[in-house]
C-alpha positions as CSV (number, residue, x, y, z in Angstrom):
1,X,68.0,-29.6,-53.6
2,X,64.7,-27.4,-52.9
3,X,61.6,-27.3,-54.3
4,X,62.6,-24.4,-56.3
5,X,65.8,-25.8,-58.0
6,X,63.6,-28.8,-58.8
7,X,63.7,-29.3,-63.0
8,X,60.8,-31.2,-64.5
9,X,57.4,-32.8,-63.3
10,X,58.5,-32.2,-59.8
11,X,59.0,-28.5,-60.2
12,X,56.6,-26.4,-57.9
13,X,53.8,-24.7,-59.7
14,X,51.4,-21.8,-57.6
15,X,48.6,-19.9,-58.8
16,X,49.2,-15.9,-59.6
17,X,47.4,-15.4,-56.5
18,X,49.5,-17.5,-54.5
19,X,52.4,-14.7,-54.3
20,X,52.3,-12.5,-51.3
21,X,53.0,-8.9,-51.9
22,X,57.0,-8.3,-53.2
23,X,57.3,-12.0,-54.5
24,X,58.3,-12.3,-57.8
25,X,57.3,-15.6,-60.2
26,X,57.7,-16.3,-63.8
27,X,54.5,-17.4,-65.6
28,X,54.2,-20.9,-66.4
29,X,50.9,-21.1,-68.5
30,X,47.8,-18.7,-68.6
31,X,44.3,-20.3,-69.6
32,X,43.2,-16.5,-70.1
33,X,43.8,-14.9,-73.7
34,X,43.3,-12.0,-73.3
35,X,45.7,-11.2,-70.2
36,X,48.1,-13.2,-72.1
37,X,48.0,-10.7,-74.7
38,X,48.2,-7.8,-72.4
39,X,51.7,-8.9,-71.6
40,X,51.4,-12.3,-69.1
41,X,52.5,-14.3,-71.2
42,X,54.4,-17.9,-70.2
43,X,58.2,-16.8,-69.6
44,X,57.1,-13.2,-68.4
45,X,58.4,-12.0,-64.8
46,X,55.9,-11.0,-62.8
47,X,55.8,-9.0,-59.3
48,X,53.3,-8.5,-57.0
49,X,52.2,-5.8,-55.7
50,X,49.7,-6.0,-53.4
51,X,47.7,-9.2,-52.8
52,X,44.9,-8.8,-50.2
53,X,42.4,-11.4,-49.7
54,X,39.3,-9.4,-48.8
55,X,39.5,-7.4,-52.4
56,X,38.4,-8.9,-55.5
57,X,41.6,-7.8,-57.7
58,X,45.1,-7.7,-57.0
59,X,47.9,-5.7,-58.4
60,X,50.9,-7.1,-60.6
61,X,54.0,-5.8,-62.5
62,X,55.0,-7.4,-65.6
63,X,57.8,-6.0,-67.0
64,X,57.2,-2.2,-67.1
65,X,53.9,-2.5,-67.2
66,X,51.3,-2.5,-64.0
67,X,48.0,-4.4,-63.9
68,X,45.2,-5.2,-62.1
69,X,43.6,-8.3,-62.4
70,X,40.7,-10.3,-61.0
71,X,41.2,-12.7,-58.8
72,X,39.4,-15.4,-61.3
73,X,41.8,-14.6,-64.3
74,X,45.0,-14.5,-61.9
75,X,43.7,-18.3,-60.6
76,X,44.0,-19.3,-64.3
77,X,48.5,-18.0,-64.4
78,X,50.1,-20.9,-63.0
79,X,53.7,-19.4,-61.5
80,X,56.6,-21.4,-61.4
81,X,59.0,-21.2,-58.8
């Protein structure tokens, strides 16, 4: 069994700005309210789009929607998976 099939305490959890551009993740928790009310939310599917170290934001997809998002709010999304 992998990390990723891994149920419970054991279950691998990244930051948002963990995921390398085309990964997907589903939110686990986000200690930022007001992204959480823009739409990343725990249970949301998110994509990235391009994660570059040397720029201060990076750029998601949740659902429909696009967004970019500091790099200090997206190391408060913990991603599962």
């Amino acid at each position: 069994m992998s990390a990723s099939d891994a149920k419970g305490p054991d279950m691998q959890v990244r930051c948002l700005t963990d995921l390398k551009d085309g990964e997907h993740g589903i939110i686990r928790s986000n200690g930022d309210r007001k992204s959480t009310e823009m739409g990343l939310f725990p249970g949301a599917r998110v994509v990235m789009f391009r994660n570059r170290k040397a720029e201060r934001s990076l750029v998601i997809g949740a659902g429909d929607a696009r967004f970019l998002v500091s790099r200090v709010i997206a190391n408060k999304v913990e991603i599962q998976g």
